[in-house]
DRENKOLLUM-781947 format. One record per residue (C-alpha): residue number from 1; chain; residue in three letters; x, y, z. Coordinates in steps of 0.02 Angstrom, whole numbers, plus 50000, padded with zeros to 5 digits. Example, Ala and Ser with C-alpha at 12.3 -4.5 7.8 and 13.67 -1.06 7.14 Angstrom:
<rs>
<r k="1" c="A" r="ala" x="50615" y="49775" z="50390"/>
<r k="2" c="A" r="ser" x="50684" y="49947" z="50357"/>
</rs>
This chain:
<rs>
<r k="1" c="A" r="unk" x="54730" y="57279" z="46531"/>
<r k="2" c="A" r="unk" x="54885" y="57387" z="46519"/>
<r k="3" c="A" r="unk" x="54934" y="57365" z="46681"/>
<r k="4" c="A" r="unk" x="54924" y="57180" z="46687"/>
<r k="5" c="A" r="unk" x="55041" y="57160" z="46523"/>
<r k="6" c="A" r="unk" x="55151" y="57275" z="46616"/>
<r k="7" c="A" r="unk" x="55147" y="57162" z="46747"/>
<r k="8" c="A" r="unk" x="55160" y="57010" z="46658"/>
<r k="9" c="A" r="unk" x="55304" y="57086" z="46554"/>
<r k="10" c="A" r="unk" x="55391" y="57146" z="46717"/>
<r k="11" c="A" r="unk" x="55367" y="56943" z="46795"/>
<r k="12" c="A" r="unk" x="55431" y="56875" z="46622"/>
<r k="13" c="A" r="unk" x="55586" y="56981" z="46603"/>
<r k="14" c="A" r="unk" x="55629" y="56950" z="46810"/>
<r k="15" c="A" r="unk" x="55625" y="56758" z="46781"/>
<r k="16" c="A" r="unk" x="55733" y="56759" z="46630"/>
<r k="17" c="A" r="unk" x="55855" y="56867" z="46720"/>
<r k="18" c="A" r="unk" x="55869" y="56726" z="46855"/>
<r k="19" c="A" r="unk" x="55860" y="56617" z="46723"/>
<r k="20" c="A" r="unk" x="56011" y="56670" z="46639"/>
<r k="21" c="A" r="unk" x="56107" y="56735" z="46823"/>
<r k="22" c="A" r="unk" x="56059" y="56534" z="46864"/>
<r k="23" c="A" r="unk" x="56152" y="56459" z="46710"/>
<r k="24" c="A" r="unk" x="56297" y="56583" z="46706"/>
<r k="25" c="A" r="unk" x="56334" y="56517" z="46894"/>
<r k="26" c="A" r="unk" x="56302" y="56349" z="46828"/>
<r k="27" c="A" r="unk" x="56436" y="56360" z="46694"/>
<r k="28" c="A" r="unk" x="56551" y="56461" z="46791"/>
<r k="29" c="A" r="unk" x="56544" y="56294" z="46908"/>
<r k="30" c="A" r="unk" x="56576" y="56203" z="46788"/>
<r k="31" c="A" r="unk" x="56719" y="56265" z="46726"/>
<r k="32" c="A" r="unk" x="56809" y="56273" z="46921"/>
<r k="33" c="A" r="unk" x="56777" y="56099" z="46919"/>
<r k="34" c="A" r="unk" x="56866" y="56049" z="46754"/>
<r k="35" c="A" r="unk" x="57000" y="56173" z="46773"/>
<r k="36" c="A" r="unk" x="57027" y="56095" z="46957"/>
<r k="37" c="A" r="unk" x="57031" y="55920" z="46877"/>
<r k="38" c="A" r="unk" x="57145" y="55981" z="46736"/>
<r k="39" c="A" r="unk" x="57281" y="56042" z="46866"/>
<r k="40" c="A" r="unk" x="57241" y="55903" z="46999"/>
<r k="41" c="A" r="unk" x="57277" y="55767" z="46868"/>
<r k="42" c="A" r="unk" x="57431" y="55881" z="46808"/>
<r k="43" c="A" r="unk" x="57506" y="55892" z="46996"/>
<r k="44" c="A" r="unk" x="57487" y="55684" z="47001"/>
<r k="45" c="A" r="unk" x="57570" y="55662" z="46845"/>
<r k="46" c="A" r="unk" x="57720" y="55786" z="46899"/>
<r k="47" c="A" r="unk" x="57728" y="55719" z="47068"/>
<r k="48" c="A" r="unk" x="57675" y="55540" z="47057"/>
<r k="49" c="A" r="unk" x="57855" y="55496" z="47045"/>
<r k="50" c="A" r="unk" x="57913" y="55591" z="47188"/>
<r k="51" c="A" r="unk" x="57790" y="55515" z="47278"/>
<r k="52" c="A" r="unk" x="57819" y="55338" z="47231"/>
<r k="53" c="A" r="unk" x="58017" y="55367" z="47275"/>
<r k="54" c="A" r="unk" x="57983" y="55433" z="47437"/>
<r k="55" c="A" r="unk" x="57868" y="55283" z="47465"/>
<r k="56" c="A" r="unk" x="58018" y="55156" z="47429"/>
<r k="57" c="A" r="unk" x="58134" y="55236" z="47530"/>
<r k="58" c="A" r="unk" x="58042" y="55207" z="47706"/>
<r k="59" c="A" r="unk" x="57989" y="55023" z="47614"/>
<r k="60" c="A" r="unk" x="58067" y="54873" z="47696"/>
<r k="61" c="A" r="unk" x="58121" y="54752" z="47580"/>
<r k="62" c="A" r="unk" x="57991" y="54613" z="47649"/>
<r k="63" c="A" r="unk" x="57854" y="54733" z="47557"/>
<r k="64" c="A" r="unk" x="57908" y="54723" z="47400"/>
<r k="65" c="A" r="unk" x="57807" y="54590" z="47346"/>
<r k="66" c="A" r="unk" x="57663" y="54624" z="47440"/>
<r k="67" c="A" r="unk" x="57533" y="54643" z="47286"/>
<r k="68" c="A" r="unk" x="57416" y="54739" z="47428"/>
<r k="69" c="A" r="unk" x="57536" y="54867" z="47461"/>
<r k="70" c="A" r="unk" x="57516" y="55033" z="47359"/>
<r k="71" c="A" r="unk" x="57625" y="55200" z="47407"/>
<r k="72" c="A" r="unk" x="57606" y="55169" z="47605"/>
<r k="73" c="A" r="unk" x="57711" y="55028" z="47661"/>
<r k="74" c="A" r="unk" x="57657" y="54918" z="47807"/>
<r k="75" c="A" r="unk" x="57835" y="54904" z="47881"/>
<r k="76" c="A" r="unk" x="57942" y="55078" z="47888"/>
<r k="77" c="A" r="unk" x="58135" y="55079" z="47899"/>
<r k="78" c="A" r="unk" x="58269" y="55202" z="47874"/>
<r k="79" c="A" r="unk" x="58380" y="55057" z="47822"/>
<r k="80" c="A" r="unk" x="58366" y="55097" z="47627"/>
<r k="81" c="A" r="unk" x="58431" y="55269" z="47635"/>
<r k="82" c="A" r="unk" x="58569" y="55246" z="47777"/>
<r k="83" c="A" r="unk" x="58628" y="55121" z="47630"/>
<r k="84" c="A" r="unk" x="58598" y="55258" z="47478"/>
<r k="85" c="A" r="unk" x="58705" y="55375" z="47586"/>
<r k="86" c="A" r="unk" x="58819" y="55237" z="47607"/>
<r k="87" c="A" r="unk" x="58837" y="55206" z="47409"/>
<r k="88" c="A" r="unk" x="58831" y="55379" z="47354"/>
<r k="89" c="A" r="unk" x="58954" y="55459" z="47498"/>
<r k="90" c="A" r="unk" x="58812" y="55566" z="47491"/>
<r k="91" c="A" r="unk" x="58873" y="55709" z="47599"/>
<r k="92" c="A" r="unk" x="59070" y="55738" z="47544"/>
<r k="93" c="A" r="unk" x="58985" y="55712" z="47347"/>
<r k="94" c="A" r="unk" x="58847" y="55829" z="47390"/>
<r k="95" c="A" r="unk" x="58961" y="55954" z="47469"/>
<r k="96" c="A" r="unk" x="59081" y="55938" z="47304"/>
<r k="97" c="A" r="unk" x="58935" y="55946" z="47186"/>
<r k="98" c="A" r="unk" x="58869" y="56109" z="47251"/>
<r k="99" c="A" r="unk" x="59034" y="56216" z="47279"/>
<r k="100" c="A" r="unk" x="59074" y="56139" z="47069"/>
<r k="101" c="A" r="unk" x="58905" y="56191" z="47029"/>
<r k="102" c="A" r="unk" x="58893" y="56352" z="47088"/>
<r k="103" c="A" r="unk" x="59069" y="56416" z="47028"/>
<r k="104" c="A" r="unk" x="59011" y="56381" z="46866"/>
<r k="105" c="A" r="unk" x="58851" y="56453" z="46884"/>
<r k="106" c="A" r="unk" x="58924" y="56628" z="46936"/>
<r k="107" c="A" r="unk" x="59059" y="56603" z="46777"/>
<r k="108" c="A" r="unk" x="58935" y="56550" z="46656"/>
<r k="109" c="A" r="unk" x="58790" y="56706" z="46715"/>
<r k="110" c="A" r="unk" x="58945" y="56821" z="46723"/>
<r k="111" c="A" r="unk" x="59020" y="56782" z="46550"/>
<r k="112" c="A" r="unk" x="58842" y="56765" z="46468"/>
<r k="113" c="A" r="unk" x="58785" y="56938" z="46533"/>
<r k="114" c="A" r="unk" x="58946" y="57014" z="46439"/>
<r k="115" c="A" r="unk" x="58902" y="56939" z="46302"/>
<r k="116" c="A" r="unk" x="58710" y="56991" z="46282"/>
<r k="117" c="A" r="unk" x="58768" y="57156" z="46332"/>
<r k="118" c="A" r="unk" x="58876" y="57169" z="46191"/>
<r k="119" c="A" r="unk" x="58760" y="57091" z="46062"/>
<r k="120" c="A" r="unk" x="58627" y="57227" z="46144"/>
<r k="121" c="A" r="unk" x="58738" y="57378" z="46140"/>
<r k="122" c="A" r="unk" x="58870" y="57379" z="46014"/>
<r k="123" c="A" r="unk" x="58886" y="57372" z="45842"/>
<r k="124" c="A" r="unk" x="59032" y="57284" z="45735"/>
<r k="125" c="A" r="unk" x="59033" y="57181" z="45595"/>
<r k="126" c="A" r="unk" x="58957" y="57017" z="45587"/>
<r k="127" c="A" r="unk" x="58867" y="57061" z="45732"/>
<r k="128" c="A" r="unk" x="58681" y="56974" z="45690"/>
<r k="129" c="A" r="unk" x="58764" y="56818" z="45620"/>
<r k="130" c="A" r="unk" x="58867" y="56781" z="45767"/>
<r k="131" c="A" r="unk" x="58696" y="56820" z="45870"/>
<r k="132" c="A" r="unk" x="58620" y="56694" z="45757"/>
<r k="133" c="A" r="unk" x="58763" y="56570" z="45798"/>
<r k="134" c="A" r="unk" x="58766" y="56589" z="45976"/>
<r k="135" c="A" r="unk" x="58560" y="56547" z="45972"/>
<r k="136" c="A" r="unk" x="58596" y="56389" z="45864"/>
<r k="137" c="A" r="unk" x="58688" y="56323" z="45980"/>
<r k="138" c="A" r="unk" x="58521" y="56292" z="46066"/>
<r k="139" c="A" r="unk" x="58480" y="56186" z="45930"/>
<r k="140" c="A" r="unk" x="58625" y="56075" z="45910"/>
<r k="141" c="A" r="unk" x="58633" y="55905" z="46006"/>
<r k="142" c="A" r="unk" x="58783" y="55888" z="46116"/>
<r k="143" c="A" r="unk" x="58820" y="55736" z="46038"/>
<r k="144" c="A" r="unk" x="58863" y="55775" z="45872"/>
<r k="145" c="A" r="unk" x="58998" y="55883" z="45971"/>
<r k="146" c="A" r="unk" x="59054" y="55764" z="46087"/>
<r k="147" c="A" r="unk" x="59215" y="55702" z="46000"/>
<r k="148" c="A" r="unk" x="59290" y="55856" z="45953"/>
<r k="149" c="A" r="unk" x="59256" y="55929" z="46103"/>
<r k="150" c="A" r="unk" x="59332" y="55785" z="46189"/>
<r k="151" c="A" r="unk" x="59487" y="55808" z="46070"/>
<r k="152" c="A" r="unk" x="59493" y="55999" z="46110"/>
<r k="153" c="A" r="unk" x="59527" y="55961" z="46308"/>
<r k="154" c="A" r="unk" x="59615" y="55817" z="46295"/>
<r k="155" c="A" r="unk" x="59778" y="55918" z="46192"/>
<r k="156" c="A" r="unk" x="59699" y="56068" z="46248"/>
<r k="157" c="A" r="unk" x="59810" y="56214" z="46185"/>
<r k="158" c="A" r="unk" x="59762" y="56389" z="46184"/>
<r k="159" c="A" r="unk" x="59815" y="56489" z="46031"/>
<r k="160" c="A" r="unk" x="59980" y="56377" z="46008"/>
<r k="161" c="A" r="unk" x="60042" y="56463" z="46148"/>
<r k="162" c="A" r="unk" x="60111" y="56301" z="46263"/>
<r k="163" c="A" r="unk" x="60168" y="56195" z="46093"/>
<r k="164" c="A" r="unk" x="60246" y="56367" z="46108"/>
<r k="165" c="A" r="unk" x="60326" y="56359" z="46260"/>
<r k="166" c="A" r="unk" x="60342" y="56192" z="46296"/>
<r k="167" c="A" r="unk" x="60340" y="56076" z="46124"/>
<r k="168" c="A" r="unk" x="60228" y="55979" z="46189"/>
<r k="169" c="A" r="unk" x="60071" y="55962" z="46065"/>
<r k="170" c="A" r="unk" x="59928" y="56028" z="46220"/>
<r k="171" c="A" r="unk" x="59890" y="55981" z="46386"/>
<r k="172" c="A" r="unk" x="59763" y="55840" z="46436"/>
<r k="173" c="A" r="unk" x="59625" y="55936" z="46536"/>
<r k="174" c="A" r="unk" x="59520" y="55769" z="46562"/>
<r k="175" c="A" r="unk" x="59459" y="55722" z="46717"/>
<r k="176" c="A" r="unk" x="59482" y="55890" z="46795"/>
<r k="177" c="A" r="unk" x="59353" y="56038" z="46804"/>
<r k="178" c="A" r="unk" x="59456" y="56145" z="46700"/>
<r k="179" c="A" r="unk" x="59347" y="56090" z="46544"/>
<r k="180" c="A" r="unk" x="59173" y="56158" z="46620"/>
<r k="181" c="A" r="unk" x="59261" y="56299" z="46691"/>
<r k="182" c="A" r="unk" x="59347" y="56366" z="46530"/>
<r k="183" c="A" r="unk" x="59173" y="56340" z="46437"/>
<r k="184" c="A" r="unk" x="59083" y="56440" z="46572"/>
<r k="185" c="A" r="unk" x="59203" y="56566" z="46572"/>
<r k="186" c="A" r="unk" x="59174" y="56595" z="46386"/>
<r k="187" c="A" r="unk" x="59001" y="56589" z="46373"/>
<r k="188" c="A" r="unk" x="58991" y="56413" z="46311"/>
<r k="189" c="A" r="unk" x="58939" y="56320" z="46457"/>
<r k="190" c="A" r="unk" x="58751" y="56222" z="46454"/>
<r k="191" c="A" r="unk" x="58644" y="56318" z="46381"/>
<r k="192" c="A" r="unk" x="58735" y="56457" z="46360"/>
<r k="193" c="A" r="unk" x="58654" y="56538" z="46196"/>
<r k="194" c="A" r="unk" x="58512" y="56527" z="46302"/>
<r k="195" c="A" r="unk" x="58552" y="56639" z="46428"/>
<r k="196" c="A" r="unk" x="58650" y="56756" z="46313"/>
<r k="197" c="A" r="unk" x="58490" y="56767" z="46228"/>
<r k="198" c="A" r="unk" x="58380" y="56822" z="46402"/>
<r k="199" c="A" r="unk" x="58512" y="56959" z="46440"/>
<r k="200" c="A" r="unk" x="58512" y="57027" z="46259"/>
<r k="201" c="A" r="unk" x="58325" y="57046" z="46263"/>
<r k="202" c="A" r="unk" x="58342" y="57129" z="46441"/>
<r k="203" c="A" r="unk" x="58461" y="57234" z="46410"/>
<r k="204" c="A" r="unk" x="58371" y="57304" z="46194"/>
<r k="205" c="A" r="unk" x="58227" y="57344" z="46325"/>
<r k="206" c="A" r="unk" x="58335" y="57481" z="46437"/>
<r k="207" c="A" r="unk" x="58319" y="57652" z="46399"/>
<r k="208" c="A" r="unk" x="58502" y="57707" z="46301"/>
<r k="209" c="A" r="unk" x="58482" y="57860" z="46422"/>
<r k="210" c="A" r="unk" x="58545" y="57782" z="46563"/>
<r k="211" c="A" r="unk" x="58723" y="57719" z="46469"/>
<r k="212" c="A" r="unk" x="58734" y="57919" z="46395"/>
<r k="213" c="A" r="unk" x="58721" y="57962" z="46563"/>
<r k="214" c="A" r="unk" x="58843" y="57860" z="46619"/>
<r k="215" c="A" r="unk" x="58968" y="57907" z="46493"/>
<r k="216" c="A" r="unk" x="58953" y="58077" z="46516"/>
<r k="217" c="A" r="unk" x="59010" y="58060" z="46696"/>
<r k="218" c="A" r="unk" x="59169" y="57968" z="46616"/>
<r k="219" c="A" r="unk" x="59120" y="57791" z="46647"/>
<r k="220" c="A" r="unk" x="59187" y="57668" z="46526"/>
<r k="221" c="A" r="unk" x="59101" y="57522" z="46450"/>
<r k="222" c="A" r="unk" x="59149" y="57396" z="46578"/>
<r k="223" c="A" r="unk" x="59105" y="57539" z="46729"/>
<r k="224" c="A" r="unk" x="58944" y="57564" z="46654"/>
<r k="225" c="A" r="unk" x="58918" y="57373" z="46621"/>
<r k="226" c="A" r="unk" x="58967" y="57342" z="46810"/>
<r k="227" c="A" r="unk" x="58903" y="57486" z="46917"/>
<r k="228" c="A" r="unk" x="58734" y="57523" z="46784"/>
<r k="229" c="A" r="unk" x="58683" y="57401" z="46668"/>
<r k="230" c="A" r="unk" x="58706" y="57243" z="46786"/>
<r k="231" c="A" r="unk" x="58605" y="57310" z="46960"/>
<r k="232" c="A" r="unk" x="58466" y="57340" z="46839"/>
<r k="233" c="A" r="unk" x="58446" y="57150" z="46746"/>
<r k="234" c="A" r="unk" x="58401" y="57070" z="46912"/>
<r k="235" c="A" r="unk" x="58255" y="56980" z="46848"/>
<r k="236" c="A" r="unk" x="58362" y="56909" z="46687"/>
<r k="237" c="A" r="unk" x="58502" y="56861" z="46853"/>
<r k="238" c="A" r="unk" x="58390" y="56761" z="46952"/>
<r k="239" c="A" r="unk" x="58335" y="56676" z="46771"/>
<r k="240" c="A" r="unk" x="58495" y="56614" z="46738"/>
<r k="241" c="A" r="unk" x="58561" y="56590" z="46884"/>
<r k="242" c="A" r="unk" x="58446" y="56463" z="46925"/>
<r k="243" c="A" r="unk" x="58419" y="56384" z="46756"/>
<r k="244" c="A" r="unk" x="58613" y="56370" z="46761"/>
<r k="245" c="A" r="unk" x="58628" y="56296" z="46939"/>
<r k="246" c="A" r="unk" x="58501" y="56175" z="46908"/>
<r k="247" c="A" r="unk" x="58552" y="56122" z="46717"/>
<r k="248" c="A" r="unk" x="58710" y="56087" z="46782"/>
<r k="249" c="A" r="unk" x="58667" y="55990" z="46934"/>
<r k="250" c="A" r="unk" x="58588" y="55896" z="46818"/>
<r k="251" c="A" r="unk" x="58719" y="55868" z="46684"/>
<r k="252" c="A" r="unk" x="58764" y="55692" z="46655"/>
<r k="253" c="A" r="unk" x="58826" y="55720" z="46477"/>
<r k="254" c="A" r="unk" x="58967" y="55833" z="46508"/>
<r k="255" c="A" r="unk" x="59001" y="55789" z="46674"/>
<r k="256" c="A" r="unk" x="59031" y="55592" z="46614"/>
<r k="257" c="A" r="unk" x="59123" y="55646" z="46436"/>
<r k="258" c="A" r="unk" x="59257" y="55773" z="46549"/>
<r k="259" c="A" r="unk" x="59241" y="55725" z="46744"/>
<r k="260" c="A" r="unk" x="59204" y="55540" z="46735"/>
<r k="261" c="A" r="unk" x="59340" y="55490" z="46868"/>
<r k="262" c="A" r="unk" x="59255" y="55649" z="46983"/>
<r k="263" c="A" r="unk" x="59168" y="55645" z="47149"/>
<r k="264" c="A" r="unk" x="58994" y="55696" z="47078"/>
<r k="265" c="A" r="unk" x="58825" y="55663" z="47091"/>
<r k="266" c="A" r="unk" x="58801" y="55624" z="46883"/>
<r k="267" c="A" r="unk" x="58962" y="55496" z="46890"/>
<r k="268" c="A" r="unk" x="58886" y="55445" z="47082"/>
<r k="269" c="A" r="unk" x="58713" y="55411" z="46994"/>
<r k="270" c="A" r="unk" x="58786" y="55329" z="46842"/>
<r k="271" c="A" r="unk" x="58863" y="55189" z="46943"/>
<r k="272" c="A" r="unk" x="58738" y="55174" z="47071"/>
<r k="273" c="A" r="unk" x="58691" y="55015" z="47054"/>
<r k="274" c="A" r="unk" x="58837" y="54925" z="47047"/>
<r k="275" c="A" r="unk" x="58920" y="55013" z="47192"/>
<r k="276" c="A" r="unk" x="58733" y="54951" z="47290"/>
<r k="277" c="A" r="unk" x="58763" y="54785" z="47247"/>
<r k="278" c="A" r="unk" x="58952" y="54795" z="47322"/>
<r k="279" c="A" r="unk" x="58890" y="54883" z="47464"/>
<r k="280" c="A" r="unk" x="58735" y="54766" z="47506"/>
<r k="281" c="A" r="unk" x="58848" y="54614" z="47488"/>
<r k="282" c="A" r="unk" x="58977" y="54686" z="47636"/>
<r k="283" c="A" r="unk" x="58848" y="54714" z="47747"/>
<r k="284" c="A" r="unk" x="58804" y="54529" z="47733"/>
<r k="285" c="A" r="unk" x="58853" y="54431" z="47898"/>
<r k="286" c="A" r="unk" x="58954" y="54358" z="47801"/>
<r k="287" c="A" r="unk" x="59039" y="54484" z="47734"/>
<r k="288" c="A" r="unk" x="59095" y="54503" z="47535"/>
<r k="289" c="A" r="unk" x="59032" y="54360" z="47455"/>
<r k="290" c="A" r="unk" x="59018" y="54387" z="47253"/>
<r k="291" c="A" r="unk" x="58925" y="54214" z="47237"/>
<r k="292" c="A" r="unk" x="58789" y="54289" z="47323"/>
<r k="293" c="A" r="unk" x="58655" y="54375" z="47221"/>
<r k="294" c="A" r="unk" x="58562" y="54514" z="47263"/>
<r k="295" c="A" r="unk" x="58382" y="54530" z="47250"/>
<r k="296" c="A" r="unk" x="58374" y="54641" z="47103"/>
<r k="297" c="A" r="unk" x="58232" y="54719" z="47154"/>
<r k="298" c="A" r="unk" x="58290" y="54777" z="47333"/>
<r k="299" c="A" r="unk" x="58446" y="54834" z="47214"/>
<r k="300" c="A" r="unk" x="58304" y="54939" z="47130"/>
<r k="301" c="A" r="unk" x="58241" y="54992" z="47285"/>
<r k="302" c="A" r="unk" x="58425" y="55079" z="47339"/>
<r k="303" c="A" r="unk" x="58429" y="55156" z="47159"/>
<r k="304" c="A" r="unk" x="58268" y="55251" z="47189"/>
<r k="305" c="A" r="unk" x="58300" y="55300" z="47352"/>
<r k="306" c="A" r="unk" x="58472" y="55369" z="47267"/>
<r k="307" c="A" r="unk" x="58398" y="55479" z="47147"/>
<r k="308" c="A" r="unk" x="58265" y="55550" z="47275"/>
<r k="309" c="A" r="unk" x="58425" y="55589" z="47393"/>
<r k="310" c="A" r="unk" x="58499" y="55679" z="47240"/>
<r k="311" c="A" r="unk" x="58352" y="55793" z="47174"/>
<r k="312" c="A" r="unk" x="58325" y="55829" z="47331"/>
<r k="313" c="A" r="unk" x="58409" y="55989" z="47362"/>
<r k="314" c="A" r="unk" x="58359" y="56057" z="47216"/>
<r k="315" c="A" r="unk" x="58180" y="56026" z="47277"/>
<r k="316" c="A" r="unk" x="58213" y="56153" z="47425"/>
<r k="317" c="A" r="unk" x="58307" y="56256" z="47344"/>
<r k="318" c="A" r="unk" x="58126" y="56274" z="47237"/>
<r k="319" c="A" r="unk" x="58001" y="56294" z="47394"/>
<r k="320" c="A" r="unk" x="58135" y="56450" z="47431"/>
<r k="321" c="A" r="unk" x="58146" y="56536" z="47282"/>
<r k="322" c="A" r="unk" x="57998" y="56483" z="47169"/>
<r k="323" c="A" r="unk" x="57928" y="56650" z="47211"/>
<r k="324" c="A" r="unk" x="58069" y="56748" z="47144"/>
<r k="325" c="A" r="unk" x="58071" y="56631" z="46995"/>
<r k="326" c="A" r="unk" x="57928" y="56661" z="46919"/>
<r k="327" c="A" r="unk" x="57926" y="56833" z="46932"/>
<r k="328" c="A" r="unk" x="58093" y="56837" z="46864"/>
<r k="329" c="A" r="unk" x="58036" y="56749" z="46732"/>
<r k="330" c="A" r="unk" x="57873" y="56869" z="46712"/>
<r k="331" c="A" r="unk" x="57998" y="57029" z="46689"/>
<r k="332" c="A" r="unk" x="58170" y="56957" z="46605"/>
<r k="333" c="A" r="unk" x="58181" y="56943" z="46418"/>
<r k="334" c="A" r="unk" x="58143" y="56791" z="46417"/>
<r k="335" c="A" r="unk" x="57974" y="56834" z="46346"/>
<r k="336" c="A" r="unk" x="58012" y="56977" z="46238"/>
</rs>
């Protein structure tokens, strides 16, 4: 009798172990599948409009009221984006874009590394409350700022120094880069209180070792800054960097308010349509005929195919370094 409760116990506690093996798969299945849905519906979402652009650009114009017709067009044609490039001058704007952009990224990284550095390192008066400042400028809108900034550059005049020199009340920096540049170059470029906030982070989270060191080999601050500090804060670099490049590549607000009359891509995209409609109308046999009207629509169709010429780089500049972004991101202070 003994043995055959043993037995029985031994049969009963084997079956609820597959039991319970069986519906800890079952859930664990479960849960691939919703988390696969969650991030398959998230990657449509994202890239849905991608998608759609890169469907209108190959579209002929024929398609576009074909109700039958979703994402794959029936007739192809380059036609659409030979006329984008056409609109936008896309390559001597591109070329301008990304030699403006990239100056002020390095200005903007450089000047906001100083200043986290300081706000990390030294000590003076008022030194929290400026931090706090510099951080609220997150939180302002750029709007609110738009007319006295506009003011500033347009009789820009550093410390009275030309009224000074010249009796003339400032100089008019509009519709020249010197307005992005100056702001880059003193940490108050886009986002800006951002990044001085990653590199002060970074740079609480280094041992104060390595500066002693430094110092007691008779570096100054700047030497140390340069040759120590800065090879170290790669990952907070890369952050910056890139959230710089691509937040000003991006900027429409600054770039229209000081650069309007500028060969950019923001004051390209702005007037896009209007400058399609011109250039649709001279390619008519006909040549320049303002009577004529456009399909609005096609017009549409040149816009998209516009803005998909002008994210593009910065989508391979992302398959190249999304890698080092994340784990930049992983490792700056961006997180502490």
């Amino acid at each position: 009798m003994q043995l055959q409760k043993w037995v029985s116990d031994t049969q009963s506690m084997v079956t609820g172990n597959q039991g319970h093996r069986l519906r800890s798969k079952l859930q664990n299945a479960l849960w691939s599948l919703f988390r696969y849905a969650i991030v398959i519906g998230i990657c449509f979402i994202i890239l849905y409009p991608i998608i759609r652009k890169i469907s209108v650009a190959v579209m002929d114009k024929q398609d576009i009221y074909n109700p039958t017709i979703f994402l794959i067009p029936q007739h192809f044609t380059w036609e659409n984006i030979k006329i984008a490039v056409k609109v936008l001058d896309y390559f001597p704007t591109l070329g301008n874009t990304l030699l403006f952009v990239t100056i002020t990224m390095l200005l903007s990284t450089m000047s906001c590394a100083l200043a986290g550095y300081g706000f990390a390192r030294f000590d003076f008066p008022g030194k929290n409350i400026l931090f706090s400042l510099a951080v609220l400028t997150i939180l302002i809108p750029a709007n609110t700022l738009m007319v006295p900034m506009y003011l500033h550059f347009r009789s820009f005049d550093f410390l009275g120094l030309i009224h000074l020199l010249t009796g003339k009340d400032g100089v008019n920096l509009i519709n020249t880069y010197w307005p992005t540049t100056i702001s880059a170059l003193t940490a108050n470029g886009i986002k800006a209180g951002l990044f001085i906030y990653i590199f002060r982070q970074f740079f609480r989270n280094l041992p104060k070792e390595i500066e002693e060191s430094a110092l007691i080999d008779g570096a100054g601050g700047f030497k140390t800054f340069f040759r120590i500090m800065l090879p170290n804060a790669v990952p907070p670099l890369v952050t910056v960097l890139l959230f710089s490049f691509v937040w000003q590549y991006n900027d429409s607000f600054y770039t229209s308010l000081y650069m309007s009359q500028m060969n950019l891509m923001p004051t390209m995209i702005a007037s896009i349509s209007a400058n399609a409609n011109t250039v649709i109308q001279s390619m008519l046999p006909g040549g320049y005929d303002p009577n004529v009207k456009i399909d609005p629509n096609y017009i549409a169709m040149i816009v998209d195919t516009g803005i998909l010429l002008v994210i593009t780089p910065l989508i391979v500049l992302y398959m190249f370094v999304q890698r080092y972004f994340v784990e930049s991101v992983e490792r700056s202070g961006i997180v502490g």
